[in-house]
BABARO-745151 format. One line per field, with one value per residue (C-alpha): residue number from 0; residue in one letter; chain; x, y, z. Coordinates in Angstrom, 2 decimals, m for minus. Example, Ala and Ser with C-alpha at 12.3 -4.5 7.8 and 13.67 -1.06 7.14 Angstrom:
# residues 2
n <- (0; 1) $
res <- (A; S) $
chain <- (A; A) $
X <- (12.30; 13.67) $
Y <- (m4.50; m1.06) $
Z <- (7.80; 7.14) $
# end
This chain:
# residues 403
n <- (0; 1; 2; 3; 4; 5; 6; 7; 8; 9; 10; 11; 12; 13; 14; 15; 16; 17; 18; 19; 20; 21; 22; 23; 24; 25; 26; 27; 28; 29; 30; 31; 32; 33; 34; 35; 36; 37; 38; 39; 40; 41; 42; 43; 44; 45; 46; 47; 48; 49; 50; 51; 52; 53; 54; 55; 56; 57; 58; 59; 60; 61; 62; 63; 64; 65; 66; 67; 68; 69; 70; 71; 72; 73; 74; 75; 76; 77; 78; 79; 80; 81; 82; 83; 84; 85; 86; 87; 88; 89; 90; 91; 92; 93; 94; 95; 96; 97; 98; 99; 100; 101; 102; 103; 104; 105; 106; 107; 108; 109; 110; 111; 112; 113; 114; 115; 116; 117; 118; 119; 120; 121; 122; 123; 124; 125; 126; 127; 128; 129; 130; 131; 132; 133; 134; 135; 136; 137; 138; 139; 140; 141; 142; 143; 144; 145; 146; 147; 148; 149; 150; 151; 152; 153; 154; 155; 156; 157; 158; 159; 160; 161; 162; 163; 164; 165; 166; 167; 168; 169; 170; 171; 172; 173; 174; 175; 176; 177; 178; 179; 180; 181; 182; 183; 184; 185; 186; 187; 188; 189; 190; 191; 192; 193; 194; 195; 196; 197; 198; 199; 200; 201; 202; 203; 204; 205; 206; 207; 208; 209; 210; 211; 212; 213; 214; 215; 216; 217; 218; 219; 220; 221; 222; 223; 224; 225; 226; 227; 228; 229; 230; 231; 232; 233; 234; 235; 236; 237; 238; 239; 240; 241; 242; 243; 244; 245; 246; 247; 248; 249; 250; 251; 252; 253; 254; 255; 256; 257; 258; 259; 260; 261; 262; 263; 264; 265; 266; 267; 268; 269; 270; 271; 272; 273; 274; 275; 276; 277; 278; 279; 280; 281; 282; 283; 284; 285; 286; 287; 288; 289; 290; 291; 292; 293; 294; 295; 296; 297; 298; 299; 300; 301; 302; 303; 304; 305; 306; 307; 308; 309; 310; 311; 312; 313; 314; 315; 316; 317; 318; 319; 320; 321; 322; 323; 324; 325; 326; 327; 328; 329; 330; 331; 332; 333; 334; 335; 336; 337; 338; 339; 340; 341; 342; 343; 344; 345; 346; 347; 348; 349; 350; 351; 352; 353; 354; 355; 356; 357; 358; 359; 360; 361; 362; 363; 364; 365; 366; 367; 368; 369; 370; 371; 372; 373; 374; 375; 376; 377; 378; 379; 380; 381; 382; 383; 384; 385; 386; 387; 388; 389; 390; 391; 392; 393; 394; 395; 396; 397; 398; 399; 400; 401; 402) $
res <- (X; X; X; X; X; X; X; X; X; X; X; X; X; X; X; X; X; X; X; X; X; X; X; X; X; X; X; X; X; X; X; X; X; X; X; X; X; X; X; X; X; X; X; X; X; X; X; X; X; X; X; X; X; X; X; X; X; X; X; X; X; X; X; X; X; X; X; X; X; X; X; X; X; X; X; X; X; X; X; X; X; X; X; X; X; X; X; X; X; X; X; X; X; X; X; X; X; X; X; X; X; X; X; X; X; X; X; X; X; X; X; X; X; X; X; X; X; X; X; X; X; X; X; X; X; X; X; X; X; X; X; X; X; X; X; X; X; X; X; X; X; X; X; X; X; X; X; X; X; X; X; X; X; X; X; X; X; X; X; X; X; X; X; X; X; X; X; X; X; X; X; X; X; X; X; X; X; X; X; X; X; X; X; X; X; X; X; X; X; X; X; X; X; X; X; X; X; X; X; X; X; X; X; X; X; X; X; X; X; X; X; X; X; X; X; X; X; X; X; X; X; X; X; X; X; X; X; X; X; X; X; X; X; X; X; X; X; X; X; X; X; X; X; X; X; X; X; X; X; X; X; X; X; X; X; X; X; X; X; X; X; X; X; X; X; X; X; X; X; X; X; X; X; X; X; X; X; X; X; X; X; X; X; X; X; X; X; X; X; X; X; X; X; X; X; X; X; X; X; X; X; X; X; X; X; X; X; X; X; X; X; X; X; X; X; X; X; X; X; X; X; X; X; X; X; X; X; X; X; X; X; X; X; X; X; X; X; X; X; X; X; X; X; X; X; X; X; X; X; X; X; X; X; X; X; X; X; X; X; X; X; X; X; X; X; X; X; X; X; X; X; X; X; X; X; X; X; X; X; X; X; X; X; X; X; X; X; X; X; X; X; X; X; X; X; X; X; X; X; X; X; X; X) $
chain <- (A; A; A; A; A; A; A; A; A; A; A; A; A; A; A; A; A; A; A; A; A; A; A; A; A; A; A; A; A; A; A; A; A; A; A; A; A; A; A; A; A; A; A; A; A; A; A; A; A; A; A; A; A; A; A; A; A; A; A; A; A; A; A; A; A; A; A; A; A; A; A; A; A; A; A; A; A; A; A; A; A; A; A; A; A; A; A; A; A; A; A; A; A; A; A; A; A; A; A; A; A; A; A; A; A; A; A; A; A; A; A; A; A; A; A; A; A; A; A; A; A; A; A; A; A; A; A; A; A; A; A; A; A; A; A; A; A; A; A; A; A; A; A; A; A; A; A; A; A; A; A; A; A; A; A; A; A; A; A; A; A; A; A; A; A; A; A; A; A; A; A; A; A; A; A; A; A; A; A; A; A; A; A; A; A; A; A; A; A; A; A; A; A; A; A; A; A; A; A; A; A; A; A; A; A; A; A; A; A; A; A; A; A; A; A; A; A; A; A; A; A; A; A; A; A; A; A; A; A; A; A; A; A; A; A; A; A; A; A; A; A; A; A; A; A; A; A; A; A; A; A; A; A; A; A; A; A; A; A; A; A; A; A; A; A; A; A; A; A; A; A; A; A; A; A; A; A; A; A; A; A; A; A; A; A; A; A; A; A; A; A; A; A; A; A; A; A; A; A; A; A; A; A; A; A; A; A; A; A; A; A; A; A; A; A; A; A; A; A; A; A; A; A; A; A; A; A; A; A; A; A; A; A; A; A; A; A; A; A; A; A; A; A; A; A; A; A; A; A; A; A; A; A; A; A; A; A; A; A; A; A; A; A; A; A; A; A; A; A; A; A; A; A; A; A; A; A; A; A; A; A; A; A; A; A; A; A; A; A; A; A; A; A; A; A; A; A; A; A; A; A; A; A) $
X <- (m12.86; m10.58; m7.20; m3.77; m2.74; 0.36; 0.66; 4.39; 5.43; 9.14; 11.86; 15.20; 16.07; 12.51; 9.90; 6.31; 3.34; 0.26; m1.12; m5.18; m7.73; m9.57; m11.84; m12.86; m10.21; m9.63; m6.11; m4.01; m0.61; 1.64; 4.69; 7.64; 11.21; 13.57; 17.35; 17.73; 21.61; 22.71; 24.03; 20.97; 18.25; 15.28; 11.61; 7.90; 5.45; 1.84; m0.78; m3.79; m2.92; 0.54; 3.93; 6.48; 10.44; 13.51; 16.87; 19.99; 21.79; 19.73; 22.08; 19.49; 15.43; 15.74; 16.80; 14.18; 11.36; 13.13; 13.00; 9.01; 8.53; 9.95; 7.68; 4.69; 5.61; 7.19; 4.55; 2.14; 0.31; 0.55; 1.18; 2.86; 3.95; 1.13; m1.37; m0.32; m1.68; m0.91; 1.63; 0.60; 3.16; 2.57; 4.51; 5.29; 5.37; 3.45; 4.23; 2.05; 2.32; m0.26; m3.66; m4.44; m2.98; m1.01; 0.02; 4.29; 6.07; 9.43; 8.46; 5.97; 9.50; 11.99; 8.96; 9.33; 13.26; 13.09; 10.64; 13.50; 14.42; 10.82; 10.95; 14.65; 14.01; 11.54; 11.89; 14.79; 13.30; 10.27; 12.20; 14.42; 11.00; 9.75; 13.06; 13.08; 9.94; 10.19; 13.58; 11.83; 8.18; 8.37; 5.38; 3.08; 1.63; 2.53; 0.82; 2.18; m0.22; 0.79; 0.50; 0.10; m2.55; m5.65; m4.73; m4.37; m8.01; m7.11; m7.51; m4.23; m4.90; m4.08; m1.18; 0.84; 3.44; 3.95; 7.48; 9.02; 6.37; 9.41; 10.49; 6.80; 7.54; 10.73; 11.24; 7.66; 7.72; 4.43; 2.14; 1.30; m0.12; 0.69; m1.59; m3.75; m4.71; m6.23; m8.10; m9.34; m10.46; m11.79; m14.04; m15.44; m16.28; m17.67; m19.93; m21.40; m21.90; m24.02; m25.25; m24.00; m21.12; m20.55; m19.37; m17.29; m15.37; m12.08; m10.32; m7.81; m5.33; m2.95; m0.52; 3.59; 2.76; 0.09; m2.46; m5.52; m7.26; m10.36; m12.65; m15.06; m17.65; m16.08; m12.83; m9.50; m9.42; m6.93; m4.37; m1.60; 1.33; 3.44; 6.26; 7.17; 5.85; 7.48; 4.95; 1.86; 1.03; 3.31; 4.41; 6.19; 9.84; 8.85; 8.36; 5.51; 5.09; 7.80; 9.77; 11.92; 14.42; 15.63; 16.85; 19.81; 19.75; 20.69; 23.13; 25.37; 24.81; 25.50; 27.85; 25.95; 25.17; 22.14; 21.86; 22.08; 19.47; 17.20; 18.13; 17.27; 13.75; 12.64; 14.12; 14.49; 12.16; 8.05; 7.16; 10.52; 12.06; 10.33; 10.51; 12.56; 10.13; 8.25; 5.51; 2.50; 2.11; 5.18; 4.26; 1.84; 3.43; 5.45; 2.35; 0.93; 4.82; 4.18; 6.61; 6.81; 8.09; 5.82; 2.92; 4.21; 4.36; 1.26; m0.18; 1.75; 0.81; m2.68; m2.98; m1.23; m4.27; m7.12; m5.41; m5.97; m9.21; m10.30; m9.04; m10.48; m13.66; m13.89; m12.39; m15.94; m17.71; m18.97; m20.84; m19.38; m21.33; m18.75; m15.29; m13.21; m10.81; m8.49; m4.59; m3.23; m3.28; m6.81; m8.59; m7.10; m6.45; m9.45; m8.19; m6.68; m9.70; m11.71; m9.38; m9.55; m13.44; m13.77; m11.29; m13.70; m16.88; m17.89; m17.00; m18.35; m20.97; m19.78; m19.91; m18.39; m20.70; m18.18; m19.56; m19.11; m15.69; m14.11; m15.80; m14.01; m10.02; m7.82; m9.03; m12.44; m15.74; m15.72; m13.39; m15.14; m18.49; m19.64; m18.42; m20.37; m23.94; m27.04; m26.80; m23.61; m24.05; m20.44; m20.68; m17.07; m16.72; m13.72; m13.30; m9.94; m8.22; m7.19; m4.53; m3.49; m6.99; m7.03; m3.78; m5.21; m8.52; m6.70; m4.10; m7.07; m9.38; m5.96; m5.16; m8.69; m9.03; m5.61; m6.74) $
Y <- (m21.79; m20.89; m19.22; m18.87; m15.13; m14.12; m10.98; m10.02; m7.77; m6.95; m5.47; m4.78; m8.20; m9.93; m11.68; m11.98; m13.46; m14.92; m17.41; m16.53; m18.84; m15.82; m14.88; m16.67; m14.59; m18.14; m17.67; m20.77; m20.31; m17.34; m17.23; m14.93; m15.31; m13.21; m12.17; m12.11; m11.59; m12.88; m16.25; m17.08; m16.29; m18.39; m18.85; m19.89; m21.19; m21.33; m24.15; m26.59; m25.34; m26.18; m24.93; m25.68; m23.86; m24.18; m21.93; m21.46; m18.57; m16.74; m14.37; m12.31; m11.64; m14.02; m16.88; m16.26; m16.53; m20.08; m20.82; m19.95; m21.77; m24.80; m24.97; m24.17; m27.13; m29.51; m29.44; m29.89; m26.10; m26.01; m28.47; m26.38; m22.82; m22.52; m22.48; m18.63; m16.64; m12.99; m11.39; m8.04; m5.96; m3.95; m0.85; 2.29; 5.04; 6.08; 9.79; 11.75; 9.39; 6.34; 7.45; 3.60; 0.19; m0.93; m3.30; m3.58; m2.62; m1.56; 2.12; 1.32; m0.50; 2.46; 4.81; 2.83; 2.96; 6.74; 7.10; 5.61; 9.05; 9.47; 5.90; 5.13; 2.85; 0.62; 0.59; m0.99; m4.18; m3.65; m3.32; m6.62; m8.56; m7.38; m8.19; m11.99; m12.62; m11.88; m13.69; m16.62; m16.49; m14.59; m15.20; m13.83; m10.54; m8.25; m5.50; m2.47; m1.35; 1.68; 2.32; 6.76; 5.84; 6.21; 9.60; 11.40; 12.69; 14.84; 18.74; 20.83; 23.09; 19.44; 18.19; 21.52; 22.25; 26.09; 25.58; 27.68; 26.40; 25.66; 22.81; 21.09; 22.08; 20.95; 18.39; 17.00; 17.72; 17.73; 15.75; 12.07; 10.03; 6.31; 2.81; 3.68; 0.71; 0.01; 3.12; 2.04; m1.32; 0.41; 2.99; 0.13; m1.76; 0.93; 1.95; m1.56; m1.27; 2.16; 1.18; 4.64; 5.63; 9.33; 8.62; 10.82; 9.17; 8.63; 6.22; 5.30; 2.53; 2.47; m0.30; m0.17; 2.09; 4.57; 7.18; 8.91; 9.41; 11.72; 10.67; 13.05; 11.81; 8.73; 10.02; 10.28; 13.81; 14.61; 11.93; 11.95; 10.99; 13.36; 13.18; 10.28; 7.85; 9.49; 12.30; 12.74; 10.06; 8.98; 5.25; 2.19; 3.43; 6.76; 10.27; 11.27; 15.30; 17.35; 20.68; 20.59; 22.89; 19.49; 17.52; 21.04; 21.40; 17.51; 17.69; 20.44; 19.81; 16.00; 15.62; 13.17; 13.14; 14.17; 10.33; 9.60; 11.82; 10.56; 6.94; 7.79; 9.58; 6.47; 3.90; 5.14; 7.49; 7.37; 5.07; 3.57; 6.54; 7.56; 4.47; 1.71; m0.42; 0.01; m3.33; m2.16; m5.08; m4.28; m0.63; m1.87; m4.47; m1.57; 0.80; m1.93; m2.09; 1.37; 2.51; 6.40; 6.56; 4.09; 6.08; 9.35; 7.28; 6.11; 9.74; 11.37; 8.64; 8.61; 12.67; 12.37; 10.15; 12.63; 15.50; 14.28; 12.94; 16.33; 18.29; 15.84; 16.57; 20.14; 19.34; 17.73; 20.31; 17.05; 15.79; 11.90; 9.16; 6.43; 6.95; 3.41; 2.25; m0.82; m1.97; m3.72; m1.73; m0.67; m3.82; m5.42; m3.15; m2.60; m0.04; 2.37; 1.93; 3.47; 5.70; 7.57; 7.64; 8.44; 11.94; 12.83; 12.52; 15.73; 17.46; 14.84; 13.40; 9.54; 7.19; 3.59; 0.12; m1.37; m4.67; m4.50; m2.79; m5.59; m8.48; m7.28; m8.05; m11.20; m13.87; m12.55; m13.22; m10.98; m9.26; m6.28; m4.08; m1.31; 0.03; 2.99; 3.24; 4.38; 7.41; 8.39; 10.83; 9.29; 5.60; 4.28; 0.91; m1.58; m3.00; m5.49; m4.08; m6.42; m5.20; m7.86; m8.50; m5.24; m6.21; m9.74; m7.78; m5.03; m8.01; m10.22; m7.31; m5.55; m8.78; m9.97; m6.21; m6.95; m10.75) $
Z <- (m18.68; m15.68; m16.60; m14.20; m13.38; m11.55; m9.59; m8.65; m6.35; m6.06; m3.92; m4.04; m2.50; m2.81; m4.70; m3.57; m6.11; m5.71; m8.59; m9.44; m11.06; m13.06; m13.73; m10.41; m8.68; m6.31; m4.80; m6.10; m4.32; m2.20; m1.76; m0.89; m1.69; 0.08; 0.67; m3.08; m4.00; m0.68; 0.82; 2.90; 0.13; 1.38; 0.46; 1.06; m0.85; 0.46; m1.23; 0.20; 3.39; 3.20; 3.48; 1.27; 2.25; 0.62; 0.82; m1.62; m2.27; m5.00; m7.29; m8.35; m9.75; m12.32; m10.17; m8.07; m10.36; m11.29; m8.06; m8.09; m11.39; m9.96; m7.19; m8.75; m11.73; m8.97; m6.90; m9.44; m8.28; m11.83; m14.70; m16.90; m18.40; m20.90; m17.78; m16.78; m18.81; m17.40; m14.90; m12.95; m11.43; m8.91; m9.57; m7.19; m9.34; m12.79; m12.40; m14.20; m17.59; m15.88; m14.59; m15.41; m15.29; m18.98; m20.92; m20.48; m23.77; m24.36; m23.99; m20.89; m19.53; m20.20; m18.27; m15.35; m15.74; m16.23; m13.47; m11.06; m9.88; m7.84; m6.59; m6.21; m3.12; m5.07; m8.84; m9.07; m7.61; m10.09; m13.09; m11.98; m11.94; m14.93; m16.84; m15.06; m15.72; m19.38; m19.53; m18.29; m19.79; m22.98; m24.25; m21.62; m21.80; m18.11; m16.61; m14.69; m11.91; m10.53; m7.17; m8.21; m10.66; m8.77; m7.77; m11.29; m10.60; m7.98; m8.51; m8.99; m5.95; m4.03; m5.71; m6.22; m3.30; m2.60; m4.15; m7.01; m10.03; m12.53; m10.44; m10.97; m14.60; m14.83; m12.73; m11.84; m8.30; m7.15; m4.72; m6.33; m3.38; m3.28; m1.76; m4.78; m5.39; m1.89; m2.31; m5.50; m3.99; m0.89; m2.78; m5.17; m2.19; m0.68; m4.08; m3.44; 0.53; 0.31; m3.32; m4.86; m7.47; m5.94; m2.76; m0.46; 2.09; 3.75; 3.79; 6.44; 4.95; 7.85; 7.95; 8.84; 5.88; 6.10; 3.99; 4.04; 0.82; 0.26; m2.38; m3.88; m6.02; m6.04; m7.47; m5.26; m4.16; m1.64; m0.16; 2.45; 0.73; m1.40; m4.14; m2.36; 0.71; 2.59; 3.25; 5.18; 8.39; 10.80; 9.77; 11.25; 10.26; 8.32; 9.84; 7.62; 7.34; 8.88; 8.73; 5.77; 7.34; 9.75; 7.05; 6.35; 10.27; 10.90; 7.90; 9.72; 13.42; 13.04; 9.68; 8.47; 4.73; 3.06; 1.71; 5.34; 6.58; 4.29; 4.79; 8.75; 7.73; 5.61; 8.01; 11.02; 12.16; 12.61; 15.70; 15.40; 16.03; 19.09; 20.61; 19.25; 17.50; 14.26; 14.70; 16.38; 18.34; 19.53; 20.29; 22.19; 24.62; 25.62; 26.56; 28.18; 30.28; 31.39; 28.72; 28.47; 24.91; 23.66; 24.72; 23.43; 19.87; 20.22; 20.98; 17.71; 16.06; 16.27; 16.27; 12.84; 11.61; 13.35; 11.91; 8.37; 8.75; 10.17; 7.06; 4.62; 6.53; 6.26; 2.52; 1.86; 3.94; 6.30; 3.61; 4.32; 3.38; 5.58; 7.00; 6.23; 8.43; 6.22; 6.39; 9.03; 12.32; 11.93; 10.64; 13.49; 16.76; 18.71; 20.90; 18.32; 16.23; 19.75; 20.75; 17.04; 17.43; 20.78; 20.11; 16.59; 18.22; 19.15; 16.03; 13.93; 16.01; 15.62; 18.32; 19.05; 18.24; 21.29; 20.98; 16.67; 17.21; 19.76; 17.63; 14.01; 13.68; 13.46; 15.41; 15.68; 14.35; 11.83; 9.39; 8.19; 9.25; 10.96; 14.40; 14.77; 16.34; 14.31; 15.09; 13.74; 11.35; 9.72; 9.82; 10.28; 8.89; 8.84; 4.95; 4.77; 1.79; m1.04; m3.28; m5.21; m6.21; m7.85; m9.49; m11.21; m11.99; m13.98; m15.68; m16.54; m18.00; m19.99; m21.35; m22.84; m24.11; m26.08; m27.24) $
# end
């Protein structure tokens, strides 16, 4: 018998969920509802192919997920309440409390709250939709899936900064890694691809947000990100990796504030920074303009992503059963996707399937597959990530373990 399963994901000023039919994990409904708390609050709802829009100002999370309920009921997507039986939230950070997805409680709730102070840009949001959604379906169980969880099974040598050792004792500081879910879902996939559990790979999840993860024995090893997502790869709008000595430097040369500073590294910085736009498509278009900034992002860019992938190499001692490129950019750019391959293949002895590599992306003939030739000694595949999958999977299997 086919149940309904939400999965929420929430920002400061917006809503997005998709409605499951599990454990058939069919996609019902999307939808996104965003400029929450302003006057032009607006949203989409996605269903049979349709669109359905509306926009009113939206005081806050809890209006919102009226809003959704409405036009889930109204529409008929579903006939009433009693047909969701689950909610999964994704959630930034577990810390070092959540090496697993959990049941919400009171005390799972006031974890997340406490946890605010090493995800201050997203928790806030998180906590709003777990609060509306409760206000407005009591009755149905939620799930926190933590977006740190996947990478509790990394080694201390790789999550310990070279900082004084009572601030990780104190104060938690420490490397956690983030997109853990997409590794997750990327290393399962890959388990069934090469029809092994102890895989090594890595895995290149490189959207407007980016990481590298390094799985050993089919465990998260090593991964990009830091304390926060704001470490490791250059991104859209964030600098990645950098001398912490700029952040003081900028403070006194410029007199802007230390909130400020940070505000710039998270927003405006990475590929934005360098050259005015953070879309890749738009990156792009200016390369292809003969823009010299563009191609200097571009080039720092894509060194940041070789750089990790040749550490997590030598981390596994080149014993890599696939490299994976997922996210965004690469399961959709064709010429980034070469370009990376074509400056590793000496030292790993990997070379471009053209022909697979152009035909894999939006708008192409196929979604995922191999791009490297046979004889590759790392085959480099492209594998379309699927969070929110993840999300339902861990909701649906929590809540029939609690039933």
């Amino acid at each position: 018998m086919s149940e309904k399963y939400l999965v929420i994901n929430c920002g400061s000023s917006s809503l997005k969920f998709s409605l499951y039919e599990m454990p058939t994990e069919r996609v019902v409904s999307k939808g996104y509802i965003e400029k929450i708390g302003y006057d032009d609050s607006f949203w989409t709802v996605s269903y049979n192919d349709e669109k359905i829009t509306g926009a009113k100002r939206l005081e806050n999370h809890t209006d919102a997920v009226l809003v959704m309920i409405d036009e889930l009921i109204n529409n008929k997507i579903i006939k009433n309440l009693n047909e969701i039986k689950g909610i999964g939230h994704r959630i930034l950070h577990g810390g070092e409390i959540y090496s697993d997805s959990v049941i919400i409680d009171d005390k799972v709730l006031n974890d997340i709250t406490l946890m605010t102070n090493l995800g201050p840009l997203h928790h806030p949001g998180e906590i709003a939709g777990i609060k509306a959604m409760k206000e407005c379906l009591p009755d149905v169980l939620q799930v926190a899936v933590f977006d740190t969880a996947f990478h509790q099974t990394m080694p201390d040598f790789n999550y310990i900064y070279a900082i004084p050792y009572e601030w990780y004792q104190k104060y938690k500081v420490r490397r956690y890694g983030f997109h853990g879910t997409s590794h997750k879902y990327i290393t399962n996939k890959m388990q069934e691809i090469l029809g092994k559990t102890d895989v090594n790979l890595i895995i290149c999840h490189v959207g407007s947000g980016a990481s590298i993860t390094c799985i050993k024995n089919g465990l998260s090893y090593d991964t990009s990100m830091g304390l926060t997502p704001l470490d490791g790869l250059v991104m859209g709008t964030r600098s990645g990796a950098i001398d912490p000595s700029i952040i003081k430097f900028v403070v006194d040369e410029s007199g802007l504030s230390l909130e400020n500073v940070m505000e710039e590294l998270n927003k405006n910085s990475g590929l934005k920074g360098i050259c005015g736009k953070n879309d890749f498509r738009d990156v792009s278009a200016l390369m292809n303009n003969g823009d010299e900034q563009a191609k200097l992002a571009y080039k720092v860019f894509m060194d940041s992503i070789i750089k990790h992938i040749a550490e997590y190499y030598f981390e596994l001692n080149g014993r890599v059963d696939a490299m994976v490129f997922t996210a965004g950019i690469l399961e959709n750019n064709v010429q980034i996707r070469k370009d990376i391959i074509d400056n590793i293949a000496g030292a790993m002895n990997v070379s471009l399937d053209n022909q697979n590599n152009e035909n894999i992306g939006y708008g192409k003939d196929k979604k995922m597959g191999l791009i490297t030739s046979k004889e590759s000694k790392v085959p480099v595949y492209v594998v379309p990530t699927d969070e929110e999958v993840m999300i339902v999977r861990d909701t649906f299997r929590l809540i029939k373990e609690t039933l």
